[in-house]
VMD Tcl script that draws the C-alpha trace (Angstrom):
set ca {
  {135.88 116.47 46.80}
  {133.11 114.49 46.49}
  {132.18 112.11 43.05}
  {129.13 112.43 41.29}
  {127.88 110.12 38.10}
  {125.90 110.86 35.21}
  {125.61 108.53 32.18}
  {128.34 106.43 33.80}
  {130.75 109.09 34.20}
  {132.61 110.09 37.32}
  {132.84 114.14 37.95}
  {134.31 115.44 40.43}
  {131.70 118.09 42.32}
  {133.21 121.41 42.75}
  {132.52 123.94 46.07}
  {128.61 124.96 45.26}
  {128.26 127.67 43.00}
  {125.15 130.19 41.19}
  {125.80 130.25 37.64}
  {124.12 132.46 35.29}
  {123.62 130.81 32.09}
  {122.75 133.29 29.10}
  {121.71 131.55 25.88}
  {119.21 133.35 24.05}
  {118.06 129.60 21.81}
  {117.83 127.36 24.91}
  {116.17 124.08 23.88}
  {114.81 121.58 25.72}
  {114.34 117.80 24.24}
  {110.87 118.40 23.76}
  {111.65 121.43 21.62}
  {113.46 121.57 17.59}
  {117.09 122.32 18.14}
  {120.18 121.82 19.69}
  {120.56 120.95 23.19}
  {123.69 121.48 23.81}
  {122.70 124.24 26.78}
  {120.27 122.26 28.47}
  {122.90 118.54 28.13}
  {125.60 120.88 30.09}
  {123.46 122.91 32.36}
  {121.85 119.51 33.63}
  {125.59 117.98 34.58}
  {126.32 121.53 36.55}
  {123.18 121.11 38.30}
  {124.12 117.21 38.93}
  {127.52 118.61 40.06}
  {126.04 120.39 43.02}
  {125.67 123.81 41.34}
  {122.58 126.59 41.03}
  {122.14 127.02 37.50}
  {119.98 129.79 36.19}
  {119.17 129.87 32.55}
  {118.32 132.94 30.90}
  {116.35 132.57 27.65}
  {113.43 133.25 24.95}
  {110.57 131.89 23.87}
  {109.81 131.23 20.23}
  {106.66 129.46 20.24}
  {103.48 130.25 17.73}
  {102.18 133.58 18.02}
  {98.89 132.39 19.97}
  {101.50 131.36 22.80}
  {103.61 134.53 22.82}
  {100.54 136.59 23.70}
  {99.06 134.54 26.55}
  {102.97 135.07 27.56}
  {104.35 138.74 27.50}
  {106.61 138.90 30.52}
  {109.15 136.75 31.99}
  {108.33 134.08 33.64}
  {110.28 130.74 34.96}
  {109.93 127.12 34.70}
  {112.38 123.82 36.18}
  {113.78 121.48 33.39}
  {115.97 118.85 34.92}
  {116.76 120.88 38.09}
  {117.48 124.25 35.73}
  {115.83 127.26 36.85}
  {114.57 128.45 33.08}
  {113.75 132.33 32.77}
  {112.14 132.54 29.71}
  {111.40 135.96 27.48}
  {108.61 135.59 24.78}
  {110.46 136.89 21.79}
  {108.94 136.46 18.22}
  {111.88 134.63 16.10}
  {112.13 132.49 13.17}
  {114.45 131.96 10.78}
  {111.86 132.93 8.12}
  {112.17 136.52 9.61}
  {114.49 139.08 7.44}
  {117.44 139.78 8.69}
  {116.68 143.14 9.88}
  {113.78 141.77 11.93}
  {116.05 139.41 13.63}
  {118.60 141.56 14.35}
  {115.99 143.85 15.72}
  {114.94 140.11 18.09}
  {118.26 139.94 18.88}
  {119.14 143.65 20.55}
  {115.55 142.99 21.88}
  {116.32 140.20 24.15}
  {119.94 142.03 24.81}
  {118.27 144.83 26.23}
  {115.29 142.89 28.13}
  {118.37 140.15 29.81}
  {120.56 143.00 30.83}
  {118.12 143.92 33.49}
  {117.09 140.23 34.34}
  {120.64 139.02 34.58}
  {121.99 141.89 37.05}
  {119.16 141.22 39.17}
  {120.12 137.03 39.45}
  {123.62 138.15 40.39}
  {125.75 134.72 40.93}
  {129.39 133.71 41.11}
  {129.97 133.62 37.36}
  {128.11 134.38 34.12}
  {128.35 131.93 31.66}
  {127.30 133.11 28.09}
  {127.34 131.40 25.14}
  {126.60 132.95 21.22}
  {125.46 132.79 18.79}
  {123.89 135.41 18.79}
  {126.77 137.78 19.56}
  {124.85 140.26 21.15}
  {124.29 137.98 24.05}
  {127.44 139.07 25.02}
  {126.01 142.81 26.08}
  {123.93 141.45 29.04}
  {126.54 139.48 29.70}
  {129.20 142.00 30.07}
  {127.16 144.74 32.05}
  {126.25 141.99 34.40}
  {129.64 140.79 34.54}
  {130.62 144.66 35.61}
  {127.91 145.73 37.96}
  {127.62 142.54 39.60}
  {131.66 142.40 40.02}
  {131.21 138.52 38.74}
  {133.61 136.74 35.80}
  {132.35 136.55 32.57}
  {133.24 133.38 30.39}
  {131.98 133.64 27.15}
  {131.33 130.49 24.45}
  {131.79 131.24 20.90}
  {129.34 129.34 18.46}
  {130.24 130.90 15.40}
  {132.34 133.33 14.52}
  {130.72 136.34 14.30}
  {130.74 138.70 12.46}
  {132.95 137.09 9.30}
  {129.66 134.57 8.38}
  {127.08 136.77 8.19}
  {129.15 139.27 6.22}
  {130.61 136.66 3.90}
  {126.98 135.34 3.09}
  {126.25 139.02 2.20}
  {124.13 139.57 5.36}
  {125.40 142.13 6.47}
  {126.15 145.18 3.81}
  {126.37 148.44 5.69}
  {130.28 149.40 6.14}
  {129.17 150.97 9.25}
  {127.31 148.49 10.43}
  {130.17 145.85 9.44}
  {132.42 148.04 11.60}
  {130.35 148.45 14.99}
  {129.85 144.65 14.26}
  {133.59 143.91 14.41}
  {133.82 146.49 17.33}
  {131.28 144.27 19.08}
  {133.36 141.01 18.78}
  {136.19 142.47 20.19}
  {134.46 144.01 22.97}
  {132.97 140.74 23.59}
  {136.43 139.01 23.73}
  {138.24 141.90 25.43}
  {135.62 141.72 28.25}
  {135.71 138.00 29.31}
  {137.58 136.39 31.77}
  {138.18 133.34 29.41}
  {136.71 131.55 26.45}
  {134.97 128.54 25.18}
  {135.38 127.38 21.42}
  {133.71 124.82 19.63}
  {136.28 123.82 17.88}
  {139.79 124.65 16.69}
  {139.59 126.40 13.90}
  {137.25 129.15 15.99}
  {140.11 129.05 18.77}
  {142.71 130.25 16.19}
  {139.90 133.32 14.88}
  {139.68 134.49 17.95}
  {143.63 134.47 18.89}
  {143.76 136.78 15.49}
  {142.12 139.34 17.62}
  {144.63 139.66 20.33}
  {143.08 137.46 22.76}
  {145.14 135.39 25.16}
  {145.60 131.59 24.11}
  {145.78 130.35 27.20}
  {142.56 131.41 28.26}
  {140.81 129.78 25.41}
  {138.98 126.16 26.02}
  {137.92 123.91 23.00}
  {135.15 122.17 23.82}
  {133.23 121.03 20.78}
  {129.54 119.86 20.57}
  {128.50 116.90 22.20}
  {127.81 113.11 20.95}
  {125.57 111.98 23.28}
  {125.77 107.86 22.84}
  {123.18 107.26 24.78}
  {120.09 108.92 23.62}
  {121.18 107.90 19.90}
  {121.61 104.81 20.15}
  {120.51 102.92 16.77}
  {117.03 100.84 17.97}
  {116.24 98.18 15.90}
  {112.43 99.30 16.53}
  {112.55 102.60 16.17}
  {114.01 102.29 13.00}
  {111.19 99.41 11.58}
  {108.28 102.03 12.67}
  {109.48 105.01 11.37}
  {110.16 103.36 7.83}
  {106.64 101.74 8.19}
  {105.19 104.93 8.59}
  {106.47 106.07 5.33}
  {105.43 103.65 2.30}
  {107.49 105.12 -0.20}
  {110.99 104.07 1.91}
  {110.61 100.12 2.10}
  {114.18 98.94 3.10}
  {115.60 101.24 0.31}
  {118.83 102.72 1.43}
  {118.12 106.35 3.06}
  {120.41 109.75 3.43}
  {118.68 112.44 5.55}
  {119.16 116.19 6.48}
  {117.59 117.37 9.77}
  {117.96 120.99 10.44}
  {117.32 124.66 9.53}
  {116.55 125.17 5.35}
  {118.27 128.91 5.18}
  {120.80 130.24 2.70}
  {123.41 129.26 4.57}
  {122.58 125.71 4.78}
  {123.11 124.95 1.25}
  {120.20 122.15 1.25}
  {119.65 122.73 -2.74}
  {122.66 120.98 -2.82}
  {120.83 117.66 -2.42}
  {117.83 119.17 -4.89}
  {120.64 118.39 -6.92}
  {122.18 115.10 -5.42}
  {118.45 113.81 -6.19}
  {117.97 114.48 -9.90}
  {121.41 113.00 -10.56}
  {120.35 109.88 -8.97}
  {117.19 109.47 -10.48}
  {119.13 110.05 -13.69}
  {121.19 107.35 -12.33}
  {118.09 105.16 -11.72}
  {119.22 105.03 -8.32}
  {117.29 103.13 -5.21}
  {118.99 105.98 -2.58}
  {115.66 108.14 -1.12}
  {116.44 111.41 0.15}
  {114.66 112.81 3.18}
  {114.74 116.53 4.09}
  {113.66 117.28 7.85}
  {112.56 120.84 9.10}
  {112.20 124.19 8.46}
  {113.36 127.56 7.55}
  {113.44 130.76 4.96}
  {114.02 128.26 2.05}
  {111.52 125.84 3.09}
  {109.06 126.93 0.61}
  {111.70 127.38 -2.51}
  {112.96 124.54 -1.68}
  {109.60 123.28 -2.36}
  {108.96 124.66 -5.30}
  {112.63 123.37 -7.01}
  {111.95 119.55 -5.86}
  {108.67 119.73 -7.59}
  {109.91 121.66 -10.81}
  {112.65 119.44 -10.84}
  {110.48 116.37 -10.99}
  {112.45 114.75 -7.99}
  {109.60 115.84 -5.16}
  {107.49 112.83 -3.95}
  {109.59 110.66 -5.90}
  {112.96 110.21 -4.60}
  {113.26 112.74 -2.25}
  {110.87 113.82 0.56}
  {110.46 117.03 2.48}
  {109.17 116.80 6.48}
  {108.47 119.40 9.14}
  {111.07 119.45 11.84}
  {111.39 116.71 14.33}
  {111.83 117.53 18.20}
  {115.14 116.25 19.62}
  {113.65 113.43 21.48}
  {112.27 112.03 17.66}
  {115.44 112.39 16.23}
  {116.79 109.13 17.44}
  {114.06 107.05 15.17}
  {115.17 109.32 12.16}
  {119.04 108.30 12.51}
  {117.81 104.69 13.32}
  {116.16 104.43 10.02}
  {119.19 106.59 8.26}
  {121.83 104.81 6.05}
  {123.67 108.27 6.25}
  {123.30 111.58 6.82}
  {123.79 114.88 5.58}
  {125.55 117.79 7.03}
  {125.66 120.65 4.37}
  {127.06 124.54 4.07}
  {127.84 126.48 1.98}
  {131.20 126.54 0.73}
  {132.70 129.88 2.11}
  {135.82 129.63 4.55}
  {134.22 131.45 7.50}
  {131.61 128.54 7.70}
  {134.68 125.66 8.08}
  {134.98 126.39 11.68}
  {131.42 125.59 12.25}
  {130.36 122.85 15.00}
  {127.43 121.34 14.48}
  {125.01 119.61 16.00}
  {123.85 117.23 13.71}
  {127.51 116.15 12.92}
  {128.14 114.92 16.54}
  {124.04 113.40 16.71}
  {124.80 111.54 13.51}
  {128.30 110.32 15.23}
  {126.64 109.32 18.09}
  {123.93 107.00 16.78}
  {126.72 104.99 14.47}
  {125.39 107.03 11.14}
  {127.93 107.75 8.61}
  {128.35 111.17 8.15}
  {128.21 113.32 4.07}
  {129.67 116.43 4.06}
  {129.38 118.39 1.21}
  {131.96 121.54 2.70}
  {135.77 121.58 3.44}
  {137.18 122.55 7.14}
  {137.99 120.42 10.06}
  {135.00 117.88 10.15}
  {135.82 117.15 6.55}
  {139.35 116.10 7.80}
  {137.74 114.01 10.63}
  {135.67 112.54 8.31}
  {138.35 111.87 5.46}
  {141.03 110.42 8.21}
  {138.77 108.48 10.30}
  {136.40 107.21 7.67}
  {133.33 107.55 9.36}
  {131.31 108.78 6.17}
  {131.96 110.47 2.82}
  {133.44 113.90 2.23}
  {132.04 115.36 -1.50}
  {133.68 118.52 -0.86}
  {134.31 120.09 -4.09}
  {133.55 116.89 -5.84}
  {131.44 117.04 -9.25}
  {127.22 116.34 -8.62}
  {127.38 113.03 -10.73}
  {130.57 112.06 -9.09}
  {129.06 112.37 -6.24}
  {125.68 110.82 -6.77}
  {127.17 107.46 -7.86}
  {129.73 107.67 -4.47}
  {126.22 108.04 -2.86}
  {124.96 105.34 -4.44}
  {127.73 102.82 -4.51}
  {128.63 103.30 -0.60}
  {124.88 103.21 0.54}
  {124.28 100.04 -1.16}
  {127.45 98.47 0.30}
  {126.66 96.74 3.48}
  {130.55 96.39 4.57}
  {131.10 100.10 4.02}
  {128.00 101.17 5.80}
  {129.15 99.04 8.57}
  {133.15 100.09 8.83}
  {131.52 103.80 8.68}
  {129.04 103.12 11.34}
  {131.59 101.71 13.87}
  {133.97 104.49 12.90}
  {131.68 106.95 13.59}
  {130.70 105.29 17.14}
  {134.42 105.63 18.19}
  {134.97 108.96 17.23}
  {132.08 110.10 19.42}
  {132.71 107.87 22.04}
  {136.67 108.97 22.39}
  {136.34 112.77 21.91}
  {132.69 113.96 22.13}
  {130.69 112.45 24.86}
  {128.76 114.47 27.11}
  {129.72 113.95 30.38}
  {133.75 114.25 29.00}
  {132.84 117.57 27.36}
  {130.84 118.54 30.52}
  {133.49 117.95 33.04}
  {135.90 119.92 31.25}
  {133.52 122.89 31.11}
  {133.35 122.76 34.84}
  {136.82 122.55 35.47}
  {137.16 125.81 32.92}
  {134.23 127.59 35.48}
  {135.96 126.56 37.88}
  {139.59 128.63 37.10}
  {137.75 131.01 36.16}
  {135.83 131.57 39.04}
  {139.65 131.32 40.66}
  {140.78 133.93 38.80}
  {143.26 130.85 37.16}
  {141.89 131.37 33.53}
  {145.57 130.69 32.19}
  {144.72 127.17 33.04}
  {141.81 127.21 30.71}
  {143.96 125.84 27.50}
  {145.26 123.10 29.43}
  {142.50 122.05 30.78}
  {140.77 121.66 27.49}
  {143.36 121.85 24.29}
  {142.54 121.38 20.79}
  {140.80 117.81 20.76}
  {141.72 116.53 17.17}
  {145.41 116.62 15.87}
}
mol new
graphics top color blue
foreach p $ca { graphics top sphere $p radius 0.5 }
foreach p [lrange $ca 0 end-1] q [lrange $ca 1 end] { graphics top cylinder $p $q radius 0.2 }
display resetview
């Protein structure tokens, strides 16, 4: 076989296939989100492969009408078939259900009509799997299926979802999921062992977590000096930052309250919140009632990925917060493995298997469970302290380095396709096992 190289990596390039790749919140760099999709899709297509992405477009309403229908685009050698759905995560839940059965219905069609060697679908939402499964069956093509989240345990233990019947066709809908795919992608261990609870094969289940891409997060001495000079009220004051979604589930209040404490502290930590989200505006409202708004903590509108690298240059640490309910432990995400990847120690405020990596390799602090003014002068003592920031920043660069970069992760998801495509999915666990013991 032939060797390819991307980011310095060598990957062995598999016989040429067409793979259909559903994910209904495909980002690119230029857009606000993960790009985990688009940082795996590019390496197939660098292997040799025809990669079709099937997607939708959340954009502003003034862009959603000009665009009503399908339509396609090429990022990075991806063919891109976008479908304008409205969807925010302002929206009730009701309404996005309703956005996600929406785009289920309108990909069914699309995908079927792509056809390919394999369909590669990846949650959340979980209803991506129903394109993905009547595709799979008319088109005669393997389905492997990526699990994000499990679903549905989190959205009924945040109280989400109420109905008994609808909790019911919900669990009916996981297992059909499972029941229908060839093999299985996790993100991480913990989501492995949920979906092994349901009767599903071990062997065919693949743990390949998010990615720390090294590269693109590098810390950059200038990047960090302008984005602190753009903001008066940092200086060279030490700085913990949260970049992602402001919803229930995200728990960001939590540092509402990290920041009173350490003004009551007479702290010199700054907090800064980045992005967007149902809680944006309550969130809001608390900083300001609190008296902590404008003073020592700041609130931002969300950063595209490719800005995110000057936020984690300028960051003495940064936040990853949940709530603290078991079904959110297995979570994977992204801003855990960007912080890893730029050298930023990582705060967790939530128990589960990133609180262990964090805990045994030292590569940040883990509050979980830990009292608010413990916590705040933990905060404050370990930002100040250059030699801790510095053990933690090195820490964190070898973790992400060892286990999470891209083109690692990547080759292992092609060597999964590729069994499956064989029809050799009890190869999948070998080829990727659980990656942290």
């Amino acid at each position: 076989m032939p060797i390819i190289q991307l980011n310095g990596a060598r990957v062995k390039e598999a016989t040429r296939m067409k793979i259909i790749y559903l994910h209904q919140y495909f980002n690119t760099p230029q857009m606000v989100g993960g790009t985990r999709s688009y940082e795996m899709a590019r390496r197939m297509v660098h292997a040799g492969h025809d990669v079709h992405m099937v997607t939708s477009l959340r954009e502003t309403v003034s862009s959603l009408d000009r665009q009503k229908t399908w339509f396609e685009t090429e990022e990075a050698g991806i063919s891109v078939h976008w479908l304008p759905v409205r969807y925010a995560n302002a929206m009730s839940y009701p309404r996005r259900i309703y956005a996600f059965f929406q785009f289920a219905i309108a990909a069914r069609k699309k995908v079927t009509a792509l056809s390919g060697d394999i369909i590669f679908a990846t949650s959340t939402p979980l209803t991506i799997s129903i394109p993905a499964v009547f595709a799979s069956r008319r088109c005669k093509i393997p389905l492997l299926f990526e699990v994000r989240d499990l679903w549905p345990e989190l959205p009924i233990a945040m109280g989400a979802l109420k109905n008994p019947i609808l909790k019911i066709l919900a669990k009916y809908l996981e297992n059909w999921s499972y029941k229908n795919s060839a093999a299985i992608v996790a993100l991480s261990s913990t989501m492995k062992t949920g979906i092994i609870k349901t009767g599903y094969p071990k062997k065919r289940v693949a743990v390949i977590p998010n990615i720390s891409n090294t590269l693109t997060f590098k810390y950059n001495t200038h990047l960090e000096n302008k984005f602190r000079a753009e903001r008066k009220w940092l200086k060279d004051f030490p700085l913990l930052t949260y970049a992602g979604t402001f919803g229930k589930i995200n728990n960001v209040d939590y540092l509402l309250k990290l920041a009173k404490e350490l003004l009551k502290q007479n702290s010199n930590v700054k907090i800064l919140l980045v992005g967007d989200g149902s809680e944006r505006e309550t969130l809001i409202h608390k900083a300001s009632a609190t008296g902590v708004l404008g003073v020592n903590l700041f609130i931002e509108k969300p950063l595209k990925k490719t800005e995110i690298p000057a936020l984690l240059s300028a960051s003495t640490a940064a936040a990853v917060l949940f709530k603290d309910i078991p079904e959110m432990q297995a979570n994977s995400a992204n801003k855990f493995f960007d912080a890893l990847a730029s050298g930023t120690p990582v705060i967790l405020n939530f128990g589960g298997w990133m609180h262990e990596l964090v805990v045994e390799r030292n590569c940040g602090l883990a509050l979980w469970r830990m009292p608010i003014p413990d916590a705040a002068i933990e905060i404050h003592t370990c930002l100040n302290n250059f030699n801790w920031k510095d053990s933690a920043s090195k820490e964190a660069l070898i973790l992400a380095k060892t286990y999470f970069e891209p083109d690692l992760l990547a080759s292992k998801l092609l060597r999964v396709i590729d069994s499956t495509v064989m029809d050799e999915t009890d190869k999948c666990e070998a080829i990727a096992p659980d990656f942290f013991k």
